[in-house]
TIVO-2410 file (N, C-alpha, C; in nm, 3 decimals):
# residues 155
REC num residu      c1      c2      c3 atome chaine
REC   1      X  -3.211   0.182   1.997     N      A
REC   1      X  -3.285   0.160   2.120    CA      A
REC   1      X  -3.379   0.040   2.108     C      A
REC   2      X  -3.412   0.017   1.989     N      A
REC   2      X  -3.525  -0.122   1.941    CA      A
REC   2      X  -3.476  -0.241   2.007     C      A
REC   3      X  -3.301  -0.209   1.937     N      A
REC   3      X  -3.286  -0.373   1.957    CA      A
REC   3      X  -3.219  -0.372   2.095     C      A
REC   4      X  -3.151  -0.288   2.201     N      A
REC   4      X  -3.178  -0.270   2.335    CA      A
REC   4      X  -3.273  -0.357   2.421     C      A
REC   5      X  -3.380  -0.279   2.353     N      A
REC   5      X  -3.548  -0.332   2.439    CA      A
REC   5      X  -3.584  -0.394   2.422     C      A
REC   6      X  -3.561  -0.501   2.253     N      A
REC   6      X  -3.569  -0.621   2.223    CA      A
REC   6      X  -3.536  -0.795   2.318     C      A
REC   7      X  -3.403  -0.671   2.322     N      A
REC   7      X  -3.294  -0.791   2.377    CA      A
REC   7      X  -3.332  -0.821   2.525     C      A
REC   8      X  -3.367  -0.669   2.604     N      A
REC   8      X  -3.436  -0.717   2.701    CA      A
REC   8      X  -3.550  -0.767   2.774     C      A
REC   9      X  -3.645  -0.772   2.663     N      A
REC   9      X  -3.785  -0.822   2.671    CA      A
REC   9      X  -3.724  -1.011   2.663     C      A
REC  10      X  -3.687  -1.053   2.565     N      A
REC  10      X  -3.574  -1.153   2.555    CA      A
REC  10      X  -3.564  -1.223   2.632     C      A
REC  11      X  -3.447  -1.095   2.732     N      A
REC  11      X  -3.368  -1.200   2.830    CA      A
REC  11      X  -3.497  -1.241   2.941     C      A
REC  12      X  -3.584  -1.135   2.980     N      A
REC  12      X  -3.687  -1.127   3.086    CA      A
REC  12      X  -3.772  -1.255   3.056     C      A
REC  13      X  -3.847  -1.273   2.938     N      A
REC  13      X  -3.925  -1.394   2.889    CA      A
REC  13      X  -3.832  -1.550   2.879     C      A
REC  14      X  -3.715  -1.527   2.853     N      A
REC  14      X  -3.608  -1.653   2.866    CA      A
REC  14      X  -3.618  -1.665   3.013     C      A
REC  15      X  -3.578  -1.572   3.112     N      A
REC  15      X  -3.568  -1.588   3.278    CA      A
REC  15      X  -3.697  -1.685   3.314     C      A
REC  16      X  -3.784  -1.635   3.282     N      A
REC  16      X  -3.902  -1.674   3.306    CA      A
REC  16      X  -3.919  -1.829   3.265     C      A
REC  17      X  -3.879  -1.846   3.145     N      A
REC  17      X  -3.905  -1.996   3.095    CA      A
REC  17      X  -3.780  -2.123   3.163     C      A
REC  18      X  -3.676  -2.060   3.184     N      A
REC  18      X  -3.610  -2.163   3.251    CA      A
REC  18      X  -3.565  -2.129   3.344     C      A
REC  19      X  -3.633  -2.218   3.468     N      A
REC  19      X  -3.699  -2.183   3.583    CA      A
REC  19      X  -3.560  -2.237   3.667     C      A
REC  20      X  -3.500  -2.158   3.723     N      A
REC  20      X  -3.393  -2.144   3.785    CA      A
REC  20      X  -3.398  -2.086   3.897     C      A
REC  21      X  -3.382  -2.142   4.035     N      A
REC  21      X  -3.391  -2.107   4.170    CA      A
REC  21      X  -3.238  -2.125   4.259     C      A
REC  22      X  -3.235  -2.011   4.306     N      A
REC  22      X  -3.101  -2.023   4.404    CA      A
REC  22      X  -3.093  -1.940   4.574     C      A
REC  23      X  -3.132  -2.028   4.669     N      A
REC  23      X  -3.120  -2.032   4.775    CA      A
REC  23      X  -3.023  -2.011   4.851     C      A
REC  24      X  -3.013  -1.968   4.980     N      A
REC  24      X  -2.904  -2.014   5.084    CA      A
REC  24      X  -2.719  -1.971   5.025     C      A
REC  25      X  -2.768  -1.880   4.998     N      A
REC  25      X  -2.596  -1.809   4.876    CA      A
REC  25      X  -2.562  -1.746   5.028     C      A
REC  26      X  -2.417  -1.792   5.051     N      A
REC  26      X  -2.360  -1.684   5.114    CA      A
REC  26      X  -2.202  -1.703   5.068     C      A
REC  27      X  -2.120  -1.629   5.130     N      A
REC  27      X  -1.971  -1.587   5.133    CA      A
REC  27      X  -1.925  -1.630   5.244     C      A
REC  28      X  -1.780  -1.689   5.264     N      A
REC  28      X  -1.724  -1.673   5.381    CA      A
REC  28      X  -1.650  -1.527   5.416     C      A
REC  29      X  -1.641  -1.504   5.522     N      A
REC  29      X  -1.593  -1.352   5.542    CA      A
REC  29      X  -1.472  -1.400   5.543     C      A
REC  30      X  -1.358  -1.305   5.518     N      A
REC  30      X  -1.223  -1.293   5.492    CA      A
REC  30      X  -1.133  -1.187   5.613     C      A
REC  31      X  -1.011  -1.207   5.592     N      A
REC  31      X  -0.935  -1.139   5.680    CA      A
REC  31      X  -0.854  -1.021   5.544     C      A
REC  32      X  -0.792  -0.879   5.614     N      A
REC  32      X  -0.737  -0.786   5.504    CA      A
REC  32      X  -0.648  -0.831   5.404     C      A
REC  33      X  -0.574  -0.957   5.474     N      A
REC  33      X  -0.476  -0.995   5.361    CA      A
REC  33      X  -0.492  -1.104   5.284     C      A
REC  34      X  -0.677  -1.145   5.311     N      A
REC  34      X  -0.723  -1.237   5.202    CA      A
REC  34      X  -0.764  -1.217   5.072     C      A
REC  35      X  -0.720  -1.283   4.966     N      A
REC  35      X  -0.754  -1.252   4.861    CA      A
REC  35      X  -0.870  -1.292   4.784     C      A
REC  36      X  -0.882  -1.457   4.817     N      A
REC  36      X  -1.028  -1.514   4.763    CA      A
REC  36      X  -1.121  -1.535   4.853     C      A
REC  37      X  -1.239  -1.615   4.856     N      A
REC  37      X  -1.257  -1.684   4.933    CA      A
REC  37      X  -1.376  -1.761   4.818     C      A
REC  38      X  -1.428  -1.843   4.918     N      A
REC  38      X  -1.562  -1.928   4.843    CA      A
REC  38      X  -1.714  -1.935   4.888     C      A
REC  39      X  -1.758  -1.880   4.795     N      A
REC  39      X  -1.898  -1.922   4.799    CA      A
REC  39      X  -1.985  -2.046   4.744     C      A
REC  40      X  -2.094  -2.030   4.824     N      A
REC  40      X  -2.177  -2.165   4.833    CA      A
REC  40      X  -2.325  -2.115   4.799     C      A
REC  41      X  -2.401  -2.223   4.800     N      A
REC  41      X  -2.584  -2.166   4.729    CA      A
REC  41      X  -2.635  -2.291   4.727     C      A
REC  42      X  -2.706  -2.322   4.661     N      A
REC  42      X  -2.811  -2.458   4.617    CA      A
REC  42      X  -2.911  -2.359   4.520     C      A
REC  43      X  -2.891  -2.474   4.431     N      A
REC  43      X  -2.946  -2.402   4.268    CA      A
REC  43      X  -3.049  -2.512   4.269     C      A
REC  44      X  -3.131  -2.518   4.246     N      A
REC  44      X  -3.258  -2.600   4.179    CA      A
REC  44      X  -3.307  -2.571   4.045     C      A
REC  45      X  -3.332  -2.670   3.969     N      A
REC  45      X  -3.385  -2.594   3.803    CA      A
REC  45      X  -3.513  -2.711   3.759     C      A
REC  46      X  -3.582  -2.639   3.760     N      A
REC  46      X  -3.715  -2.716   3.655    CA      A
REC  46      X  -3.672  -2.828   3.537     C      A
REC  47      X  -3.563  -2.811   3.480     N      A
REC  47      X  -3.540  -2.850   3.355    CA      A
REC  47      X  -3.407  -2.843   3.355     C      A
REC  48      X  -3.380  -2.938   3.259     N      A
REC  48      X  -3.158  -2.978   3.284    CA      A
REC  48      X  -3.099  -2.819   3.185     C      A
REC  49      X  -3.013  -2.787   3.308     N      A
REC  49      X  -2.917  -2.678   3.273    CA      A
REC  49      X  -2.790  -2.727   3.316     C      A
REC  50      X  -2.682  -2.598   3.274     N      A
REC  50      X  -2.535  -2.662   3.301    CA      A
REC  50      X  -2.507  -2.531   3.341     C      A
REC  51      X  -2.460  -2.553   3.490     N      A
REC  51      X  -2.388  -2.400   3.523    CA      A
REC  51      X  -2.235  -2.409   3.436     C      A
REC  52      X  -2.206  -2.281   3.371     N      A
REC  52      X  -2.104  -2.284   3.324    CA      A
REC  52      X  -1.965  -2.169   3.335     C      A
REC  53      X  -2.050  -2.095   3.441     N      A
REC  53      X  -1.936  -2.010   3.448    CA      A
REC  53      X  -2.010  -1.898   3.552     C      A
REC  54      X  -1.954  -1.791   3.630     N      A
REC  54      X  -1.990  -1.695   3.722    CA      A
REC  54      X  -1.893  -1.583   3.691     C      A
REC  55      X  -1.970  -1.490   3.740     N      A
REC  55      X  -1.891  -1.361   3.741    CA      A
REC  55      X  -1.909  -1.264   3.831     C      A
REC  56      X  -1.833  -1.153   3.902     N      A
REC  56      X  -1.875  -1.067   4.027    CA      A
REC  56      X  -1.789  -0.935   3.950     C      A
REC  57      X  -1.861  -0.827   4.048     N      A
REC  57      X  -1.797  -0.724   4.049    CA      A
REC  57      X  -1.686  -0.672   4.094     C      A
REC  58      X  -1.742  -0.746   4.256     N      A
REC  58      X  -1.623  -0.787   4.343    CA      A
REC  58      X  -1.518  -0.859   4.361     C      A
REC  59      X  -1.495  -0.907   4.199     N      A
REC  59      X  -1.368  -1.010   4.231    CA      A
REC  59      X  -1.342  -0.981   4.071     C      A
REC  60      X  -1.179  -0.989   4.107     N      A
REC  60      X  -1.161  -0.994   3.948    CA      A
REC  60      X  -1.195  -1.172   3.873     C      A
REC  61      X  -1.162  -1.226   3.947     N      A
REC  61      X  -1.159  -1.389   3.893    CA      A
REC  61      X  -1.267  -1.501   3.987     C      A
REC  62      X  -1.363  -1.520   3.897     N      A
REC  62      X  -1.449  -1.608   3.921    CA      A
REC  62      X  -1.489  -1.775   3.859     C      A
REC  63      X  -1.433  -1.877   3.967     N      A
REC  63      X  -1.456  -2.000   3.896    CA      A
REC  63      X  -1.519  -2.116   3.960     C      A
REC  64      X  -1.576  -2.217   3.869     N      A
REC  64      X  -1.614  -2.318   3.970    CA      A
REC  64      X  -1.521  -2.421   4.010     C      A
REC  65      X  -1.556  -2.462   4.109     N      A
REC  65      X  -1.406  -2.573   4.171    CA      A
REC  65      X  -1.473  -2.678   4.234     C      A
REC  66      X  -1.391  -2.773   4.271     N      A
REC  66      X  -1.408  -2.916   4.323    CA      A
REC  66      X  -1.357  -2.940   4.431     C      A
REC  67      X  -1.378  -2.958   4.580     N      A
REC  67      X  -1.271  -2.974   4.656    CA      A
REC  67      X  -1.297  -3.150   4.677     C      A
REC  68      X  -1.210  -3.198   4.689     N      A
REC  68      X  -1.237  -3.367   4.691    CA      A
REC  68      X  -1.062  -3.390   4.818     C      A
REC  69      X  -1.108  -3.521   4.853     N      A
REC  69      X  -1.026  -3.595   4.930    CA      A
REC  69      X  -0.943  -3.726   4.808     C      A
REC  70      X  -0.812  -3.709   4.798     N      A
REC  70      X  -0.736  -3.788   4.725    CA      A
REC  70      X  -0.727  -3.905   4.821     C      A
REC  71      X  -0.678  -4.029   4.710     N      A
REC  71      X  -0.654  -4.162   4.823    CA      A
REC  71      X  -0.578  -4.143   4.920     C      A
REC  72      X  -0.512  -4.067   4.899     N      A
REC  72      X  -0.366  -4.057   5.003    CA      A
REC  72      X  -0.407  -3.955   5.126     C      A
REC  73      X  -0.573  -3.896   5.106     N      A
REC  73      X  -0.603  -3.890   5.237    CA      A
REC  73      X  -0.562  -3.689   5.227     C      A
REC  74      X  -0.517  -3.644   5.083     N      A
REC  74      X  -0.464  -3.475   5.095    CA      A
REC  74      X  -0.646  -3.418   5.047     C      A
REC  75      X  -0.698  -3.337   5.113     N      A
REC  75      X  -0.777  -3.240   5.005    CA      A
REC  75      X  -0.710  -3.139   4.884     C      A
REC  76      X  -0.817  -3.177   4.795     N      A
REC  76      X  -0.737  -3.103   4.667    CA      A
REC  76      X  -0.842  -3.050   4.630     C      A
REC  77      X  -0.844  -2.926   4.544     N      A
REC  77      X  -0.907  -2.843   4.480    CA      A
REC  77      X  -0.893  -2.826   4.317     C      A
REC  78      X  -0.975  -2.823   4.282     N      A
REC  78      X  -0.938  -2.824   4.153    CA      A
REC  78      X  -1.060  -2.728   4.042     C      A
REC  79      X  -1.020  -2.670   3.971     N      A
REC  79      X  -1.118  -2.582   3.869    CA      A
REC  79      X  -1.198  -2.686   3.774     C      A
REC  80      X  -1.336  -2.668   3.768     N      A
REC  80      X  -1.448  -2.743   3.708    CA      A
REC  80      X  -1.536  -2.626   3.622     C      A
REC  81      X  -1.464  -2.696   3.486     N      A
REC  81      X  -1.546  -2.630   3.385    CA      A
REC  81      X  -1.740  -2.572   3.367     C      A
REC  82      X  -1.812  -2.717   3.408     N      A
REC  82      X  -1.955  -2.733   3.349    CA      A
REC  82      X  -1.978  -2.781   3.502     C      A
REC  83      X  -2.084  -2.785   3.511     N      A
REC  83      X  -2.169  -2.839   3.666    CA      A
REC  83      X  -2.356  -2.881   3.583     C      A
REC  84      X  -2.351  -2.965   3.562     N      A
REC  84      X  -2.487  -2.997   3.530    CA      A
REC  84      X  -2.565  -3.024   3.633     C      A
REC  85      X  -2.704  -2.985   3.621     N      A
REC  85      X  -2.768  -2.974   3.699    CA      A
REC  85      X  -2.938  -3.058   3.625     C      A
REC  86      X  -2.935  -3.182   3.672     N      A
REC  86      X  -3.072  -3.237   3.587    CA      A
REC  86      X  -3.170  -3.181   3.645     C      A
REC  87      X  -3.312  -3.186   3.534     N      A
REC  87      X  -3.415  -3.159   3.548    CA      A
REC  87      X  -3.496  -3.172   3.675     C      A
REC  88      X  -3.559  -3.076   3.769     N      A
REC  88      X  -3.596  -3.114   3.904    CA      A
REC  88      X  -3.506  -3.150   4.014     C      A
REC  89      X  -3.369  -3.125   3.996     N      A
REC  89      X  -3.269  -3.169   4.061    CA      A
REC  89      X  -3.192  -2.999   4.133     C      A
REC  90      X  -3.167  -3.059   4.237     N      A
REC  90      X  -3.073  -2.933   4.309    CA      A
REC  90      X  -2.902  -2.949   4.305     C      A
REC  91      X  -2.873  -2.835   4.289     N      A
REC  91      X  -2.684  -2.873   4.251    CA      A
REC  91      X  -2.703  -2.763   4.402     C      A
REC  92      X  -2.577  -2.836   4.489     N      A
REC  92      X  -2.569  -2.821   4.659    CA      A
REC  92      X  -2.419  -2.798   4.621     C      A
REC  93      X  -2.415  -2.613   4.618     N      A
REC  93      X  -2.217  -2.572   4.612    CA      A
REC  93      X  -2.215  -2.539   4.789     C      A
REC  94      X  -2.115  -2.617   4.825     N      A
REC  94      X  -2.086  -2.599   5.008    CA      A
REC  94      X  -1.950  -2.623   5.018     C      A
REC  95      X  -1.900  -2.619   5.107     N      A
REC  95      X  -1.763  -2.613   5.187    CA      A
REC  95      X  -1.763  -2.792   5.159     C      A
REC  96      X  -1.632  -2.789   5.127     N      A
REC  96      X  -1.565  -2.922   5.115    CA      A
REC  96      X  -1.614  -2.989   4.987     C      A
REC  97      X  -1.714  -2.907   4.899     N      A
REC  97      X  -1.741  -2.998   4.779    CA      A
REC  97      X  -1.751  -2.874   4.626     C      A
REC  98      X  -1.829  -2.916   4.570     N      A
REC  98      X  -1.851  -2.801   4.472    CA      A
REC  98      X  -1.843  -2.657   4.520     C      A
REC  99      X  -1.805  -2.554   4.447     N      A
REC  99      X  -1.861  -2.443   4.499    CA      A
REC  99      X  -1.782  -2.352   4.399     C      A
REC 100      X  -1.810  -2.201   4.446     N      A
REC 100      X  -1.767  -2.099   4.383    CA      A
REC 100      X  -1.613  -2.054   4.423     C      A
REC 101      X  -1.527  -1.979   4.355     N      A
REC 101      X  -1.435  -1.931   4.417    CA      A
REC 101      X  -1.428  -1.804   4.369     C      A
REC 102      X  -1.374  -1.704   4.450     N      A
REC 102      X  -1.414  -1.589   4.430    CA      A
REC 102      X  -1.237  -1.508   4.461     C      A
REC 103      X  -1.173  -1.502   4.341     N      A
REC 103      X  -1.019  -1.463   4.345    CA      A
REC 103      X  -1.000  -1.294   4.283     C      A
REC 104      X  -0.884  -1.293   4.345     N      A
REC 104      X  -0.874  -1.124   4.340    CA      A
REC 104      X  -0.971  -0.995   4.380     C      A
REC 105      X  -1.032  -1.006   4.536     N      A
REC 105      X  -1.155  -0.961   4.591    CA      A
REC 105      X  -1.079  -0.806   4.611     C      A
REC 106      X  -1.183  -0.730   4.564     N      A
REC 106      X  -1.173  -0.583   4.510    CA      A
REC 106      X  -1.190  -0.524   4.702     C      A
REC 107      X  -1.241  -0.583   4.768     N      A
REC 107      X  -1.294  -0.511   4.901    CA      A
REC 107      X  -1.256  -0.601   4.986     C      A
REC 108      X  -1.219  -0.558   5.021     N      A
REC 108      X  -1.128  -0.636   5.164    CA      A
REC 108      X  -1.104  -0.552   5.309     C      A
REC 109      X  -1.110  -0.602   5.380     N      A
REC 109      X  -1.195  -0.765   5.430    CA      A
REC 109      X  -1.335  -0.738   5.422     C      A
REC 110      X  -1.378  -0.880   5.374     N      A
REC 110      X  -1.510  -0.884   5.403    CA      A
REC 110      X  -1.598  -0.923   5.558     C      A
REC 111      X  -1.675  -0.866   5.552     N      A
REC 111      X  -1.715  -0.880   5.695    CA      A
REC 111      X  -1.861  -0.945   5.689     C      A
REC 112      X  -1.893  -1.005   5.813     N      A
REC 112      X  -2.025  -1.048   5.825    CA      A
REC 112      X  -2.126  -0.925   5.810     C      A
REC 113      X  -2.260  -1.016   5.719     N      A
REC 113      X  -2.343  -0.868   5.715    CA      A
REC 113      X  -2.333  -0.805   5.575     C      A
REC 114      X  -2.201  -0.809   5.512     N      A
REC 114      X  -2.180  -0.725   5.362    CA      A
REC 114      X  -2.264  -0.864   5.298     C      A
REC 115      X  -2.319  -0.815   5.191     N      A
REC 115      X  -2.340  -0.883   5.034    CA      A
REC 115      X  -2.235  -0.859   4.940     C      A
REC 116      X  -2.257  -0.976   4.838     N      A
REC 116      X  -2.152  -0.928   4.756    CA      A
REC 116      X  -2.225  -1.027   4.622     C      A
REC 117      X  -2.221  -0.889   4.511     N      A
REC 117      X  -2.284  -0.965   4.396    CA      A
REC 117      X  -2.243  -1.048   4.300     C      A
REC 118      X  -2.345  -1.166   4.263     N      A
REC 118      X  -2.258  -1.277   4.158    CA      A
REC 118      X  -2.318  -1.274   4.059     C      A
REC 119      X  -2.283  -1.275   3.945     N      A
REC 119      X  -2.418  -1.321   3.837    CA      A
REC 119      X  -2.381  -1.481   3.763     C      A
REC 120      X  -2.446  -1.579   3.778     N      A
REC 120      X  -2.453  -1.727   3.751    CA      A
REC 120      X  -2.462  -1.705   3.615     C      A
REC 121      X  -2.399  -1.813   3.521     N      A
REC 121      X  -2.452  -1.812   3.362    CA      A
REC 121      X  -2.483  -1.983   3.362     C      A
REC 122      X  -2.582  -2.000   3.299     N      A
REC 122      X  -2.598  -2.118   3.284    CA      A
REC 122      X  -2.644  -2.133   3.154     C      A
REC 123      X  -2.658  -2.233   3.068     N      A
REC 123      X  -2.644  -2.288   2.952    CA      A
REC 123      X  -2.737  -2.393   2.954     C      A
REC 124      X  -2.883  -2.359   2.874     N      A
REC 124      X  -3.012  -2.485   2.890    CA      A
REC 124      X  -2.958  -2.599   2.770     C      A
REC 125      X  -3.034  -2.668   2.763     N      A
REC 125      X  -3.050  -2.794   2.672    CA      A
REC 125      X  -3.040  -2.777   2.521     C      A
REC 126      X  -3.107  -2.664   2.521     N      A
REC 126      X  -3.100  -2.610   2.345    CA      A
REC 126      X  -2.975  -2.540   2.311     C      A
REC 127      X  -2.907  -2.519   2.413     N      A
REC 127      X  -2.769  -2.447   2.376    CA      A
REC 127      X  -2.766  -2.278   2.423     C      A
REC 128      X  -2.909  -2.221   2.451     N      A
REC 128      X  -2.850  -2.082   2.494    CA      A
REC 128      X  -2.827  -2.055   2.633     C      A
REC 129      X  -2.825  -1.941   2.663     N      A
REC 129      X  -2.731  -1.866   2.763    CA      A
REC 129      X  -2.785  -1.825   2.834     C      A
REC 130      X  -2.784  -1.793   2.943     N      A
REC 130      X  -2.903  -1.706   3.058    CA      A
REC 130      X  -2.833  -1.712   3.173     C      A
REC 131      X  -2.828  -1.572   3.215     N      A
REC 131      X  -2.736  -1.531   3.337    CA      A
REC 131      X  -2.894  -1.494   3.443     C      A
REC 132      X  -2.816  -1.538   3.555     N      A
REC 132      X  -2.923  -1.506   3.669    CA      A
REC 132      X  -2.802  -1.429   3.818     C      A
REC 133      X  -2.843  -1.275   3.811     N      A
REC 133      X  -2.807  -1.254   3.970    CA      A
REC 133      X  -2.819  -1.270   4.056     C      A
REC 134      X  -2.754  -1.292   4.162     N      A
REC 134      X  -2.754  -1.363   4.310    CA      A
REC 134      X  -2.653  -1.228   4.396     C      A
REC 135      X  -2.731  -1.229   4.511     N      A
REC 135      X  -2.653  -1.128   4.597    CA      A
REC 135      X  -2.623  -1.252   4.688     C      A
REC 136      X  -2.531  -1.215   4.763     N      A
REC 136      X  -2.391  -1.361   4.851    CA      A
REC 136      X  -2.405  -1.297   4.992     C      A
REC 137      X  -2.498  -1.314   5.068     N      A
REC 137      X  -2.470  -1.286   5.238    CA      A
REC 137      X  -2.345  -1.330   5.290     C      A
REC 138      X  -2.248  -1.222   5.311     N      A
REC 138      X  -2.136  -1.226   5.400    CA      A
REC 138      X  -2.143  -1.328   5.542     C      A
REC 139      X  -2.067  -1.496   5.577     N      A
REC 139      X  -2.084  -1.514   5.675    CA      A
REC 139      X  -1.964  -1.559   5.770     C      A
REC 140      X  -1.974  -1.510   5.904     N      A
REC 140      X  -1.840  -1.585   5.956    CA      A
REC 140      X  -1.760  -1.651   5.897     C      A
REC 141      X  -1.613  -1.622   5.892     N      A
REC 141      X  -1.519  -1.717   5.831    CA      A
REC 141      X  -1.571  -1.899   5.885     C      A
REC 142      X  -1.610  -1.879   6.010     N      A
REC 142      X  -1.592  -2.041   6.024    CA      A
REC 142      X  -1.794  -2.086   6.025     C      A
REC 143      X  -1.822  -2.035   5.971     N      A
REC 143      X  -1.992  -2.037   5.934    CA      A
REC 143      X  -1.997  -2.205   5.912     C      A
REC 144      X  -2.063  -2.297   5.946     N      A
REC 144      X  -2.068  -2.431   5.913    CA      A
REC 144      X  -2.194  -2.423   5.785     C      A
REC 145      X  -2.210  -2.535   5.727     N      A
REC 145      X  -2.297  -2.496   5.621    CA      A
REC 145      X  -2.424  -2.528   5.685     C      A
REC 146      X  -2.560  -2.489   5.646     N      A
REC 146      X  -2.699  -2.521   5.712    CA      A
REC 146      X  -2.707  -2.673   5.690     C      A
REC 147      X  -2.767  -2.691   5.793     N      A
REC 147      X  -2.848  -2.852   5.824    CA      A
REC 147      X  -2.896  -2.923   5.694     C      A
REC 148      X  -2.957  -2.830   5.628     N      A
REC 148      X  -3.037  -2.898   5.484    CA      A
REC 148      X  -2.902  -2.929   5.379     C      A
REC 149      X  -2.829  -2.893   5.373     N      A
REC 149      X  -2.721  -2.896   5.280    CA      A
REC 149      X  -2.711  -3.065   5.263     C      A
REC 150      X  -2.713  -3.096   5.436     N      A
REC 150      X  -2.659  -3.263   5.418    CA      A
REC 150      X  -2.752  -3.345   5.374     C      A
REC 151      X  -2.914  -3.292   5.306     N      A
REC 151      X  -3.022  -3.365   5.331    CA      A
REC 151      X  -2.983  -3.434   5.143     C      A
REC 152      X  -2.905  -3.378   5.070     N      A
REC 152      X  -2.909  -3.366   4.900    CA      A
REC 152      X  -2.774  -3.432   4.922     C      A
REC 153      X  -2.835  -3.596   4.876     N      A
REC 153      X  -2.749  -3.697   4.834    CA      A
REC 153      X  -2.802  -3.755   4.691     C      A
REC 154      X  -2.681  -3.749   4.621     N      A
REC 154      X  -2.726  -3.835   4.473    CA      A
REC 154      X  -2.670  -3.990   4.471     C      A
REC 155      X  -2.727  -4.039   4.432     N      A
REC 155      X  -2.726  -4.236   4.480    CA      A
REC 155      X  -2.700  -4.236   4.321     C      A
***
């Protein structure tokens, strides 16, 4: 039980020291015969972290992805290992760019209104580990992303 209560005094005093904020999380809602869908947030961190991976209850398969426009004008998607996030800087996951994907969804359909839980792992500067939970507000399939999303440009 020591090292239990150890571990969680730990993780609580680590939470605390690398200061990790996540806003504006929601889900797109899905139809019965959908299987994934994607979520979005804006992470802010005091100090350079690297998101490196997510996980849900609600989904068997959780990853980060890229959606980008090829020369030839196709959107493509693609799985993205690491997402760094510098010091004082906000990482902006939205529709059409970074974001979450959320495959093999245990509850279906999702509807506007449900939450659905994620837990973020991110990876500080010194090399350790620190997971932070996020609950995902369920929103309209065709939900546009908020106004502020477009305000976070990196030059």
């Amino acid at each position: 039980m020591k090292k239990l209560s150890f571990a969680l005094l730990a993780l609580v005093s680590f939470s605390a020291f690398a200061q990790i904020k996540v806003s504006d999380a929601w889900v797109r809602s899905t139809t019965p015969a959908q299987g994934a869908t994607g979520a979005f947030m804006v992470i802010k961190a005091e100090q350079k972290v690297k998101l490196v991976g997510a996980e849900s209850t609600a989904a068997g398969i959780v990853e980060l992805h890229q959606m980008s426009m090829s020369s030839a004008g196709v959107m493509t998607m693609r799985e993205v290992e690491v997402l760094e996030i510098a010091a004082g800087d906000a990482l902006v996951l939205k529709p059409g760019g970074y974001h979450l994907m959320l495959m093999e969804l245990k509850q279906k359909p999702l509807s506007p209104g449900d939450t659905l839980p994620v837990t973020l792992k991110f990876q500080t500067s010194d090399g350790k580990l620190q997971a932070q939970s996020v609950n995902l507000e369920v929103r309209a399939i065709t939900a546009p992303a908020k106004a502020h999303d477009h305000q976070h440009h990196h030059h």
